[in-house]
C-alpha positions in Angstrom: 6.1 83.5 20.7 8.6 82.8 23.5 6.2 83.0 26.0 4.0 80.8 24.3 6.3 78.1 24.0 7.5 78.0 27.8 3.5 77.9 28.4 3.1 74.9 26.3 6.2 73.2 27.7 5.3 74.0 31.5 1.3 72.6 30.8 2.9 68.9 29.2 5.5 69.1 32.2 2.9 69.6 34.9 0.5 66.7 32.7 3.7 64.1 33.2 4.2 65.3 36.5 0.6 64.5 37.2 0.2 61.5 35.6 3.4 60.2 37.2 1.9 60.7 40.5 -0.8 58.0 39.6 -3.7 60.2 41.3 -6.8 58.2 40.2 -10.0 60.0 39.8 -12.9 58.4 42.0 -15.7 57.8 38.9 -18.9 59.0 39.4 -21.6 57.1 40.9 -22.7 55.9 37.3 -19.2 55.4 35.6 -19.0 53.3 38.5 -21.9 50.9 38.1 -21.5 51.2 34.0 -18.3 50.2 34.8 -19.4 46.9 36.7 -21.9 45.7 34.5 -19.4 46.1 31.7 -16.7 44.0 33.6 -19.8 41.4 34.0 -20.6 41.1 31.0 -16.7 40.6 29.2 -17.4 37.4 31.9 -20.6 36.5 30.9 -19.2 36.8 27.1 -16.1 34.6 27.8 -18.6 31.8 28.7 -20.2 31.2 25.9 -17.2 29.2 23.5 -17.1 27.0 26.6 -20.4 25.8 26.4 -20.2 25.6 22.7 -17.5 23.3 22.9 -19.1 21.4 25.4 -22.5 21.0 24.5 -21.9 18.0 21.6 -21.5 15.7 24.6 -25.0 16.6 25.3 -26.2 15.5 22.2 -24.1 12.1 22.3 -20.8 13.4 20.5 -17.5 13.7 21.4 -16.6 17.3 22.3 -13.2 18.7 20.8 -10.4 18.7 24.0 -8.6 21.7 22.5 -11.5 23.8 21.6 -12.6 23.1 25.4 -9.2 23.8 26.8 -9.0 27.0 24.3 -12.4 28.5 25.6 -11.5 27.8 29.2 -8.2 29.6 29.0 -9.9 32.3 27.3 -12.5 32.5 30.3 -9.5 32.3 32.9 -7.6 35.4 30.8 -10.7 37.3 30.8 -11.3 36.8 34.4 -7.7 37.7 35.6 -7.5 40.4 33.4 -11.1 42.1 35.1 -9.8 40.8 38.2 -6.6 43.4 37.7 -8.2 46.1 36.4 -10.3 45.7 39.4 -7.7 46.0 41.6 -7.2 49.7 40.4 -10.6 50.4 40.7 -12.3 53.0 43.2 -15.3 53.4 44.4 -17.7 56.6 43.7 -16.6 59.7 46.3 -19.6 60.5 46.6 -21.0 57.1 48.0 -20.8 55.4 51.5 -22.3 52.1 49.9 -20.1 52.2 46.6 -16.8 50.8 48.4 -18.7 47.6 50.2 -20.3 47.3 47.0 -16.8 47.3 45.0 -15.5 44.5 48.0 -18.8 42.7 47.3 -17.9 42.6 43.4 -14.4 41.8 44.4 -15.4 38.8 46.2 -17.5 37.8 43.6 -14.4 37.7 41.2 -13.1 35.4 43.9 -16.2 33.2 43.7 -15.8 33.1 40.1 -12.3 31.9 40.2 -13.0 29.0 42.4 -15.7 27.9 40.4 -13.0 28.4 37.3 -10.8 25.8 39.4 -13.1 23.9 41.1 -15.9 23.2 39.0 -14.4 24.4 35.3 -11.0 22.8 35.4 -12.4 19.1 35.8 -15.0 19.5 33.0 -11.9 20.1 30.4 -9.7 17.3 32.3 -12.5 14.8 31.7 -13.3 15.7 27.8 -9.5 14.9 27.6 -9.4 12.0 28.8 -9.3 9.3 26.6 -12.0 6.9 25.1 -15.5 7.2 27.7 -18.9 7.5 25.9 -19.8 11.0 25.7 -23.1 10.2 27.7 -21.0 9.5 30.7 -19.1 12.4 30.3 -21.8 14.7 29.9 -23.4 13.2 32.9 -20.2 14.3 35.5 -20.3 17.6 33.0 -23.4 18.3 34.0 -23.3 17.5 37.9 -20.0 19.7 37.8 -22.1 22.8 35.7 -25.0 22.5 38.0 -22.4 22.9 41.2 -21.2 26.0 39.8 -24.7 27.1 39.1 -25.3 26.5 42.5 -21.6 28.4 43.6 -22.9 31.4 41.0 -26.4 31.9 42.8 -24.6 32.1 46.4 -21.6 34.2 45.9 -24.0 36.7 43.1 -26.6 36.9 46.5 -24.1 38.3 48.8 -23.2 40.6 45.4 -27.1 41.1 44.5 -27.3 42.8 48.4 -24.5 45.3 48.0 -26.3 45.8 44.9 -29.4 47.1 46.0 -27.8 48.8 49.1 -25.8 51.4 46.6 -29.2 51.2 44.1 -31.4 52.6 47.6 -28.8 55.0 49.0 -28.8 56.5 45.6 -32.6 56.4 44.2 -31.4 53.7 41.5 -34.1 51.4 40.0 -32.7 47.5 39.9 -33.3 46.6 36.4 -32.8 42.6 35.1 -30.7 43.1 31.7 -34.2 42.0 30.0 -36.6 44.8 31.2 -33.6 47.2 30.8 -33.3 45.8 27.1 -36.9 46.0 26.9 -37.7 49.3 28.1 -34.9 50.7 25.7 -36.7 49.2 22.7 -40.0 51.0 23.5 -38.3 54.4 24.2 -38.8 54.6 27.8 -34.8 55.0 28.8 
C-alpha cells in the first residue's frame, strides 16, 4: 500500500512538473485546420448581431446605438480573444506549409482588426450620432460595409493561398462550407 501511494504521488508530481514547464504539444495536421475553421467561424458568428442591429437603417428606420455598440464590442472581444489564443498556437510537426499557413491566418486576424477599426468603428459612431435620416446613414453604412468587403476579399486571398499550399502538400480537398455541408447530408463524408 506504501508503495502504491509514493507511485501515485510521484505520477501527479511529475504531471505538475510537466505542466509547469508549458511544453505545448504540436496538433496534428487536422486538429490544426479543425482548429482554424473553428476560430473562423466564432468570427463569422460574432458578426451576425451587428448586422441585425444595423440592417433597420436599411429599411428606413432608426437602428438602436447601444444594440450596435453591444454587437461591435462583442465582435472586437471575440476577435481579441482568437487573436490570443492564436498566439499560443503551433503549427502541425509534421508540416513544412502549416507554420506559413498559421502566419498567413495570423495576418488575417490583423486584416480583421483593421477593418474592426477602420471600417466597423465609424458605422457605430454614425448610428450614434444624433438626428440624420436613416437613409443617409445607411448610405455611408453601406459604402463603409462594402470597403470592408473589399479589405475581407484581399487579406482572405493571401489566407485562401497558404490555404491550398498546406491542402496540396498534404492531399487535402478545399471544400466551400456549402459542398462540405452538402456532401455531409448525402453521406458522402
Amino acid at each position: 500500500m506504501r508503495f502504491w501511494s509514493k507511485s501515485v504521488l510521484g505520477l501527479i508530481v511529475a504531471a505538475i512538473a510537466f505542466g509547469a514547464v508549458g511544453c505545448d504539444v504540436a496538433p496534428s495536421r487536422i486538429a490544426f485546420i479543425e482548429k482554424l475553421a473553428r476560430e473562423d467561424r466564432k468570427i463569422a458568428r460574432s458578426t451576425r448581431s451587428f448586422h441585425a442591429a444595423i440592417i433597420p437603417l436599411k429599411d428606413g428606420k432608426p437602428a438602436d446605438p447601444g444594440q450596435v455598440r453591444s454587437a461591435y464590442q462583442a465582435m472586437e472581444k471575440t476577435l481579441k480573444d482568437v487573436q490570443a489564443d492564436m498566439e499560443k498556437q503551433l503549427p502541425p510537426a509534421s508540416s513544412n506549409s502549416g507554420k506559413p499557413f498559421l502566419i498567413a491566418y495570423k495576418e488575417y486576424l490583423t486584416g480583421q482588426q483593421q477593418i474592426l477599426t477602420d471600417d466597423l468603428q465609424p458605422i457605430v459612431k454614425k448610428v450614434e450620432e444624433p438626428g440624420g435620416a436613416p437613409a443617409e446613414k445607411w448610405a455611408f453604412i453601406n459604402g463603409m460595409l462594402n470597403q470592408a468587403v473589399a479589405k475581407d476579399n484581399a487579406d482572405f486571398a493571401l489566407l485562401k493561398k497558404a490555404e491550398d499550399d498546406f491542402a496540396s502538400e498534404h492531399n487535402y480537398m478545399v471544400q466551400t462550407m456549402e459542398a462540405y455541408f452538402k456532401a455531409q447530408a448525402e453521406g458522402k463524408q
